[in-house]
N, C-alpha and C positions, 0 to 999 in steps of 0.2 A: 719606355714608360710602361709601366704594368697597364692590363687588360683591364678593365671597369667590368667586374661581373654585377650581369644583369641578371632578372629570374621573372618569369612571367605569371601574373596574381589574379583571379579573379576578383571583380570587386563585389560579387553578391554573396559566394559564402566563402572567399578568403584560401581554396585550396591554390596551388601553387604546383607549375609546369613549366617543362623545359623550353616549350616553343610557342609561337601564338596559336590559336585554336579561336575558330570563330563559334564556336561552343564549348563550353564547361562540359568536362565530361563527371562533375561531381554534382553540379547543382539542373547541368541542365538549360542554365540562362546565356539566353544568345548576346554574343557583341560586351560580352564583360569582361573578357580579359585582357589586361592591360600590364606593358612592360614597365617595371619599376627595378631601382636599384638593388642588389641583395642588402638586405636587412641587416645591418651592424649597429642599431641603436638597443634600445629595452626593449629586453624581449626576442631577442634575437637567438639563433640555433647556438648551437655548441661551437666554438671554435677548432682549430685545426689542433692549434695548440692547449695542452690539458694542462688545466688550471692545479696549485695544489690546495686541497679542500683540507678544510678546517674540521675536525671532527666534534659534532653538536651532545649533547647533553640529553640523553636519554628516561624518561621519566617513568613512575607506575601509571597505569588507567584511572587507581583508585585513586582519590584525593579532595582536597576540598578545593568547591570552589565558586565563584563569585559571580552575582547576577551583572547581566551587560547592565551599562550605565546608560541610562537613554535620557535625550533631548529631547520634552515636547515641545511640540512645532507649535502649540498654540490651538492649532484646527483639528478637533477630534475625529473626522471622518480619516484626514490624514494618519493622524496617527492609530488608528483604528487599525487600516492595511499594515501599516509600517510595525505594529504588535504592540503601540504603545510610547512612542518616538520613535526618531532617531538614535541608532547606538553611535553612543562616542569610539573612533577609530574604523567606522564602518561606512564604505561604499554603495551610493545606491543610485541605479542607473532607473529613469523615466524617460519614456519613449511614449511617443503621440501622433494622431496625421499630423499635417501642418497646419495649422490656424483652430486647432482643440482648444489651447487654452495652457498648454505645458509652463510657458511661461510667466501668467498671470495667477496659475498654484503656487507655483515657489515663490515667486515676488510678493503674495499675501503671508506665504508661509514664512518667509525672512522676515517681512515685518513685524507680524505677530510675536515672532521671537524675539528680533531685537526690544521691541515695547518691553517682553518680559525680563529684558536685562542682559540677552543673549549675545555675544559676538561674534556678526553676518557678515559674510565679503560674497556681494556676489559680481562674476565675474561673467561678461557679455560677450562673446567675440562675433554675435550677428549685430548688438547694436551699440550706437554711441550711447555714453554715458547722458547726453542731453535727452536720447529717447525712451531711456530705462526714466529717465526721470518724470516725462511728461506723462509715462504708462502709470509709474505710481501718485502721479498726482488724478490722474481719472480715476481711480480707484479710491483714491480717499487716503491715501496712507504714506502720503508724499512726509511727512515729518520726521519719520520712522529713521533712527540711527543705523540702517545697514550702508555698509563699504561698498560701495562703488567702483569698478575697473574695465574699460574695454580695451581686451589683450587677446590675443590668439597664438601666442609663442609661449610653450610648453615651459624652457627653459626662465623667460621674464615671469609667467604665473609663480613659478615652483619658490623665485629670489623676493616675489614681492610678498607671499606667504610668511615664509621665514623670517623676515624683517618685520613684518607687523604684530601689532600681540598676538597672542594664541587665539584663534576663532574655535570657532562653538560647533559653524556650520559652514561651510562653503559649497556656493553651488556655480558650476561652471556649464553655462548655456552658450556654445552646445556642442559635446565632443568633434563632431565631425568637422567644426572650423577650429581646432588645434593643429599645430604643426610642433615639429621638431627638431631642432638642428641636427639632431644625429640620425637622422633617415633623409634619405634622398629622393622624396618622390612629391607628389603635389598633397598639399592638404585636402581632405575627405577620402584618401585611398586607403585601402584595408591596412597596409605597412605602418602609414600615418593614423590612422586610429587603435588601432591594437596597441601601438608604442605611446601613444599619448594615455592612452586608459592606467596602460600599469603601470604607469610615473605617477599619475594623479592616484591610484590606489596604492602605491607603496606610501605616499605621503601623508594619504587616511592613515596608514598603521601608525607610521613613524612618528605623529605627531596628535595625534589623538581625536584629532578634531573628526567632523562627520564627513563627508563631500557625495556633494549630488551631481550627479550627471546627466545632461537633457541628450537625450540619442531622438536622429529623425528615426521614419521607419521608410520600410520598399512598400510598392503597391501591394504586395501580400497582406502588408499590416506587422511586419516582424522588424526590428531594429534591424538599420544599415549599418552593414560594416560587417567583420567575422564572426561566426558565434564563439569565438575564444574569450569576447569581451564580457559578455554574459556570463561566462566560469567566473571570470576575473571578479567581478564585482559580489557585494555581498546580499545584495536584492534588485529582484528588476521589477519593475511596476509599470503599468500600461496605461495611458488616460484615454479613455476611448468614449465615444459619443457620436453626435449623428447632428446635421448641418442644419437638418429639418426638428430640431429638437433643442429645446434648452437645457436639458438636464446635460451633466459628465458622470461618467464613472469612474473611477480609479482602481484597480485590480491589480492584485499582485499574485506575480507569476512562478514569482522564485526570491523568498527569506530564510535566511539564516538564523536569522535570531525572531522567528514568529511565524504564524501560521500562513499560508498561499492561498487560503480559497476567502479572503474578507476581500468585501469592496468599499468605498467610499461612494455616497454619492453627492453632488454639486449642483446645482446648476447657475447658469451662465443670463447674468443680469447687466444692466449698464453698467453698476458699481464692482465688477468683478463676480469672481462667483461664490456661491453661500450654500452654504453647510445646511444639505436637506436630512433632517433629523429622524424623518417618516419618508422614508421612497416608497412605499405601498400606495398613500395616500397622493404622490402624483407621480404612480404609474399608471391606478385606477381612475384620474381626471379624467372628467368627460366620456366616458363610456357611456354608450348607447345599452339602457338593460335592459331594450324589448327588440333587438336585435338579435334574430337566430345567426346561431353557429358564434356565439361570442362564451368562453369559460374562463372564468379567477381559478388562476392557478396557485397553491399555497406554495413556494419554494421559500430554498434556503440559499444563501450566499454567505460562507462562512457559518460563522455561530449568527446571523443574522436572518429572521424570519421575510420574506419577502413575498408583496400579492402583485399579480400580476396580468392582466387580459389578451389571452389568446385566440385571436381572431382567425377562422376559418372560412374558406368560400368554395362549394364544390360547386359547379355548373356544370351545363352537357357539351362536351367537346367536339367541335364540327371539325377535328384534324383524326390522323388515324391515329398517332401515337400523341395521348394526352400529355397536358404542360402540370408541371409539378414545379411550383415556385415557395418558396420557403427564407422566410427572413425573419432569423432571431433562435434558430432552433437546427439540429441535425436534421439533412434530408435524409439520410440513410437511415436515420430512428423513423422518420414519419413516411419510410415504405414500410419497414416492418411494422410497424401500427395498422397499417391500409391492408397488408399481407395479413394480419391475423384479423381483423374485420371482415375481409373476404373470406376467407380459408375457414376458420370458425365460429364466427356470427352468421355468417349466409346472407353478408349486408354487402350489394350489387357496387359497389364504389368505384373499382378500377378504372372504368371507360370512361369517369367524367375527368375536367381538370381540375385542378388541386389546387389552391393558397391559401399557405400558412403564413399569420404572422403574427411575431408576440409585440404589442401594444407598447408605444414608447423606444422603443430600441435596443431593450433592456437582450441581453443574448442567455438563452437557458442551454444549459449542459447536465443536468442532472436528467436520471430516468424517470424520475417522481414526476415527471410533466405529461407521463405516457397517459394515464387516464383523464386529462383536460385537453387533450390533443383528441382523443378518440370521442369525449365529450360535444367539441366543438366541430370536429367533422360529423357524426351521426347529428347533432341540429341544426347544420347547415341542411343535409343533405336531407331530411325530413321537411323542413323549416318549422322548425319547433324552437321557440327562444327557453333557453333555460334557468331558472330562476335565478332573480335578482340576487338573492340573498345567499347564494350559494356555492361553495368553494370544493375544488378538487384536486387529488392529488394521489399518485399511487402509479407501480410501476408494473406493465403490462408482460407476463410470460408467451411466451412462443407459441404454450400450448390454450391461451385464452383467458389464463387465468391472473387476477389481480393481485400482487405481492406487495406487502406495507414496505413501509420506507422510513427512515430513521427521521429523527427528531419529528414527529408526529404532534408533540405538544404545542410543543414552538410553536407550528401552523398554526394551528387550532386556536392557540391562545393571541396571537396576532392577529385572525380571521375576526377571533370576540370582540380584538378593540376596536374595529373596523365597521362593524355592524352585522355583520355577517350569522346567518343562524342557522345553518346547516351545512355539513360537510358530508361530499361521499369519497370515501378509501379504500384501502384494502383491511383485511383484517386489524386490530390494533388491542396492545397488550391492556390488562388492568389499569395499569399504570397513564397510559394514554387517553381512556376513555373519560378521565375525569377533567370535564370540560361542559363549559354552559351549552355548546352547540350540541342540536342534533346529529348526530352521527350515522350517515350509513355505508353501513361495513358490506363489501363485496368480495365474492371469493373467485366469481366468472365475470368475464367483460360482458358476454351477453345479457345479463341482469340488468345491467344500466344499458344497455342500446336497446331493450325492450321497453325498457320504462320511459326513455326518452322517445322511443319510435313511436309510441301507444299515443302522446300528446301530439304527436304531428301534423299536420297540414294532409303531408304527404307520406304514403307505406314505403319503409328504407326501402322492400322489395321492388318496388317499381319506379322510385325516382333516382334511374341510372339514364345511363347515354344508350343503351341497351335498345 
């Protein structure tokens, strides 16, 4: 009897070894590698034996040629991310924690579309077809003509596809309970999901239709399973939110056919969730505006203008080495901030403790947040609250100095419809300047931590831990 070759797999980033190993020596993560059969399904290595290959059809670069065809889903924050729908023949994987809401997106988004005429198969392999049904009738949308399946066999999805009319959209919730008869190992292993992914993507090409794909994530927050599957697909997209919060966000982290920095935003009601039109207007709920150490941030997410409150709290630290907590923003951006505040403002900050956090859950990555960060620490750290009315935005140099930041109208003109009547930035062109709000343009950070220090309570220079 021939040998059963085995190969040994981690299951957190999918590298593959000759033996067990009670550590990854690629990722690092303990107690993840796991013996599986060698991989002779889709997707599998090169054989021993060489195939003889068919020689393809080589074309010019130049040529014409034709806009993808996209399916709206109905939900324009959706299709916002997504550049406008779904492209017909195009794979798109959505990864979530557990209990986000991954689910009750596409199941609105299926019905929406089938309402408009569209044809939906969605297919469940976490739940029976009686619990997809009770989920859409709390929701409201129990009438809605989408196809219905709970199936988890690779090869029964792929025959009942085929047989049925040509669907529009299909979404299969959720790669990691697919299996396959041509891999030998248990369902949710790296083997068995990379092989299940590019069956269900070769059959997006083949046959035109859309197909979504629900991926869990690890504690990091990154989809489980290889990052092979990630190439494979043609958008990945992330629903991220906060357990203490009703809003969701939708982000997309990788499209093909549209831009990666839009979000959606949601939030999470009895009747499912609903398409928030203005997220400025409830990221700014409830804000406390006589509260020091609180600044509106103008940012951008995408081509979309977004306001946001950055809450800071410095106090005197009775440990040797102060706490630095930071939630919604770079800690490594908010030491250099603290770094050029000390270094060349002459403002005592180091020794006390630090927390930062941005209002809502919302996560900022742009630089343009450095001057609302440095805002909201110098009026904590004074207790000086800083005007109600007033927005900041602008990216901090090393050597103190304030540098504008692109799309500068945007802000400005979102900040107007908000109420808002005064902005301070960094420099800004002719072009920017024209705007109902006051504007003040800064070229040094110390400018604005003078003028905030002056209203203070307390002299930056002396309310240190010092």
């Amino acid at each position: 009897m021939a040998r059963v070759k085995t190969t040994f797999v981690c299951q957190s980033c999918g590298a593959t070894t000759g033996q067990w190993a009670g550590r990854c020596d690629s990722c690092g993560e303990w107690n993840s590698i796991v013996e599986e059969m060698a991989d002779t399904g889709v997707g599998a290595g090169p054989k021993s034996a060489k195939a003889a290959g068919r020689p393809t059809q080589l074309v010019a670069l130049s040529g014409e040629t034709e806009d993808a065809l996209r399916i709206p889903s109905g939900m324009e924050e959706l299709d916002r991310v997504t550049g406008g729908g779904f492209v017909k023949g195009s794979a798109v994987l959505v990864g979530g924690d557990p209990g986000i809401g991954k689910s009750t997106l596409l199941l609105q988004a299926a019905t929406a579309l089938a309402e408009a005429g569209g044809n939906v198969i969605y297919v469940s392999g976490e739940e029976a077809v009686a619990q997809v049904r009770l989920r859409a009738q709390r929701l409201g949308v129990g009438g809605a003509e989408v196809k219905l399946a709970s199936e988890t066999n690779v090869e029964t999805i792929l025959a009942t596809l085929e047989q049925a009319e040509k669907p529009d959209l299909v979404i299969i919730d959720s790669i990691q309970t697919l299996w396959t008869d041509r891999v030998d190992s248990a369902p949710g292993t790296v083997t068995q999901v990379r092989t299940s992914a590019q069956a269900m993507t070769r059959f997006a090409k083949k046959s035109g239709a859309a197909v979504v794909l629900v991926g869990h994530v690890t504690k990091d927050g990154q989809i489980a399973g290889p990052r092979v599957v990630e190439h494979m697909v043609d958008a990945v997209l992330y629903f991220e939110g906060d357990a203490s919060h009703t809003f969701r966000i939708l982000r997309g982290v990788k499209n093909r056919y549209g831009a990666t920095d839009e979000i959606g935003v949601f939030e999470m009601t009895q009747l499912g969730l609903r398409q928030v039109a203005n997220p400025s207007a409830l990221f700014l709920d409830q804000r406390d505006t006589s509260a020091a150490g609180s600044a509106v941030f103008a940012g951008m997410e995408g081509t979309r203008p977004v306001l946001v409150e950055i809450q800071a709290l410095v106090a005197p630290s009775p440990l040797g080495t102060p706490r630095r907590a930071v939630v919604g923003w770079d800690s490594a951006r908010l030491s250099m901030v603290l770094a050029v505040l000390e270094t060349r403002c002459g403002v005592r900050i180091g020794g006390n403790d630090i927390y930062l956090n941005v209002a809502g859950g919302l996560k900022i990555g742009e630089p343009a947040a450095d001057l609302a960060v440095a805002a909201a620490l110098i009026s904590s750290l004074t207790d000086s609250p800083l005007p109600a009315d007033a927005v900041y935005f602008g990216e901090i140099s090393l050597s103190g100095g304030v540098r504008p930041v692109v799309h500068a109208a945007l802000r400005l003109r979102e900040a107007g419809k908000l109420g808002f009547e005064t902005a301070y930035t960094g420099r800004l062109n002719s072009a920017d300047k024209k705007s109902d709000l006051a504007v003040q343009e800064y070229t040094q950070l110390t400018e604005l931590v003078g003028r905030i220090a002056a209203s203070g309570r307390r002299p930056a220079n002396e309310a240190s831990a010092d």
